[in-house]
Residue, then its C-alpha position, 0 to 999 in steps of 0.5 A: x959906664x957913665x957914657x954909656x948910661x948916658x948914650x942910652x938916655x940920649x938914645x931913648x929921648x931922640x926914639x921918643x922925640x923921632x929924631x935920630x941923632x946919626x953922629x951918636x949912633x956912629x960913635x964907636x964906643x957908645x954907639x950900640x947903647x944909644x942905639x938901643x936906647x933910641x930902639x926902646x924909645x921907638x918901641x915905647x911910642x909904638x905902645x902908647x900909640x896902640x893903647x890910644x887905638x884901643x881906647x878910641x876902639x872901646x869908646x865907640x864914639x860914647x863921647x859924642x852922645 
């Protein structure tokens, strides 16, 4: 279980990171988990990416005034 959680975590800090470790992905024991977890990385940027588009909407250029 421990390789497992472990995958997950490496998986979800290369999503995060953008870097897929291809050698990990493959693995055919922890594969899926590191898979997942680069997944959830990936979609974890893609929130923070459009919570900053949606400050940046609000906002309206206020911080030029």
């Amino acid at each position: 279980m421990d390789d497992e959680i472990y995958a997950y975590v490496t998986g979800r800090s290369d999503g995060i990171a953008g870097h897929r470790d291809s050698l990990r992905a493959g693995h055919p024991a922890t594969g899926p988990d590191y898979r997942m977890g680069f997944l959830d990385g990936r979609i974890e940027v893609f929130h923070l990416l459009a919570a900053v588009r949606r400050i940046q909407d609000e906002s309206d250029g206020d911080f030029l005034r």
